[in-house]
N, C-alpha and C positions, 0 to 999 in steps of 0.2 A: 504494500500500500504506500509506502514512504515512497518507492520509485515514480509511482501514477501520481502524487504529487508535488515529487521534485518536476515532474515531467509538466505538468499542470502547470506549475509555479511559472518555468522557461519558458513557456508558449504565453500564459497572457503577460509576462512582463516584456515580452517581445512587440507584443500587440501595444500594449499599454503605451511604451517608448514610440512605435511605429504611430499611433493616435496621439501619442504627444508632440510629435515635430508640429502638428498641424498650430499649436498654439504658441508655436517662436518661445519657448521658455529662457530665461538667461541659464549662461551655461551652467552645467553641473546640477540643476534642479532637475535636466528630463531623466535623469535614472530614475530621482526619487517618482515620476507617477509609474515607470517601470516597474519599480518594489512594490509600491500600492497595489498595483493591480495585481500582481503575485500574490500577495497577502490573501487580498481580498475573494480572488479567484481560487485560490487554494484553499480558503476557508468554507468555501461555500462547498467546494466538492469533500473536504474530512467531513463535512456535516451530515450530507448526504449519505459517504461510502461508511465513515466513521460510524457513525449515530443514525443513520437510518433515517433523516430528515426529508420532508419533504423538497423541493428545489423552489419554494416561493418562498417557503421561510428562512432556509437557508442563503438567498439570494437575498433580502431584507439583512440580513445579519452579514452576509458579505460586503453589501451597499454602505450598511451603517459604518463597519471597519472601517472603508477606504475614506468615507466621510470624514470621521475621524483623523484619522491619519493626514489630511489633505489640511483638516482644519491647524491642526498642530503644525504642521510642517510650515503654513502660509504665516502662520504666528510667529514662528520660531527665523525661518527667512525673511517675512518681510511681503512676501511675493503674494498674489491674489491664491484662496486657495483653489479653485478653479480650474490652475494652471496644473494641480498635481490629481485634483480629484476626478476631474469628467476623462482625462485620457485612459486612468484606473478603469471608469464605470463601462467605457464603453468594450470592452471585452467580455464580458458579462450579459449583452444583448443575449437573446434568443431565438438567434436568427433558423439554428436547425427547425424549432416550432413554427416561426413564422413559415419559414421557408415549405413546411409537411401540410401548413392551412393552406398556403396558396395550391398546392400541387392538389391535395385534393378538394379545394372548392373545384378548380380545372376539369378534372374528372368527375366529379359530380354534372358538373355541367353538359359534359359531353357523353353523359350517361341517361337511356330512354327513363322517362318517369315512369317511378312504382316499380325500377327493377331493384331486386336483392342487394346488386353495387350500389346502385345512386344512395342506397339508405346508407349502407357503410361508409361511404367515402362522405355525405353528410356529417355523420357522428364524429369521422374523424377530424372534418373541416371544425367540428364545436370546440372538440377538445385539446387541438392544436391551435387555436386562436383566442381560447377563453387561458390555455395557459400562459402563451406568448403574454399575453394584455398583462395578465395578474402579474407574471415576472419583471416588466418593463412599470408596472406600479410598486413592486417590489426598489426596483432601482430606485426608481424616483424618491417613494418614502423615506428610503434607508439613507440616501444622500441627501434630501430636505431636512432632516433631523441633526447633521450636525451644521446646517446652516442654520437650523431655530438654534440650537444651542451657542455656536457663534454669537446670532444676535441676541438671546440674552443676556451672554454672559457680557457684553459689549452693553444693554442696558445696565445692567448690574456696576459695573465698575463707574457709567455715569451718575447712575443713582449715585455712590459710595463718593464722590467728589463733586458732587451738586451738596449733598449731606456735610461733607468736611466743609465747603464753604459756606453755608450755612451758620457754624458754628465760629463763625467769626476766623478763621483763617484767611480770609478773604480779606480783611481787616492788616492783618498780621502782615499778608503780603504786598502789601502797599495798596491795594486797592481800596476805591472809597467801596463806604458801607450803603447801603439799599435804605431808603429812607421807609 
């Protein structure tokens, strides 16, 4: 199992880098969306092969890692986190899904109605498009989350210094006082 996701790990941080030229990073940042998406990619398949997960939830918890990681890194560099998180998320699409909806809406289509195919390849167009959807709201969620947490934590710290001057530091700092 360690090989399938060292293996794992190589491929989306490949992708991850190769997704990350698109956004001109300064130098030495584009491995780190490289890493992210290893991480994130590789977590999401231990979850799965590991633990038996399903691949939305596991995929929500991959999201939310690289979110993370994307957040910290943009804090810790300086740099938007943006620049380290979307190149991560996009290896992560669901393209095999999308890709199994479209092929059999296709077939379905080009199947007579009310034969035994057109219903199968219906059933399969639901269940490969209602996953794809749910994985791709997966992303989305998982990396919304640590942009809410970004911007609270960025409310938080103004409260905490709207609060300190408040208390007459403001005063303190040669500024005149609020009458």
């Amino acid at each position: 199992m360690i090989a399938v996701l060292l293996s794992d790990a190589a491929f989306a941080a490949a992708a991850g880098i190769g997704f990350g030229i698109a956004f001109n990073p300064p130098k030495g940042k584009l491995l780190l969306a490289g890493l992210f998406a290893a991480v994130g990619h590789s977590l999401r398949l231990w979850l799965m092969l590991g633990c038996g997960m399903n691949i939305c939830p596991a995929t929500l918890i991959g999201a939310f890692a690289i979110g993370i990681l994307g957040f910290l890194a943009g804090r810790i560099s300086g740099c938007p986190s943006e620049i380290f998180t979307f190149p991560a998320l996009l290896p992560m699409i669901p393209g095999l899904y999308a890709y199994k909806a479209v092929l059999a809406a296709i077939k379905f289509l080009s199947e007579s109605p009310g034969s035994e195919l057109s219903g199968k390849c219906l059933s399969e167009f639901f269940f490969n498009a209602i996953t794809s959807t749910a994985i791709m709201l997966a992303i989305v969620i998982g990396a919304a989350a640590s942009v809410f947490i970004d911007t609270l934590s960025a409310r938080i710290e103004n409260r905490k210094m709207l609060a300190g001057l408040g208390r007459g530091s403001a005063h303190r700092a040669g500024m005149p006082r609020s009458a």
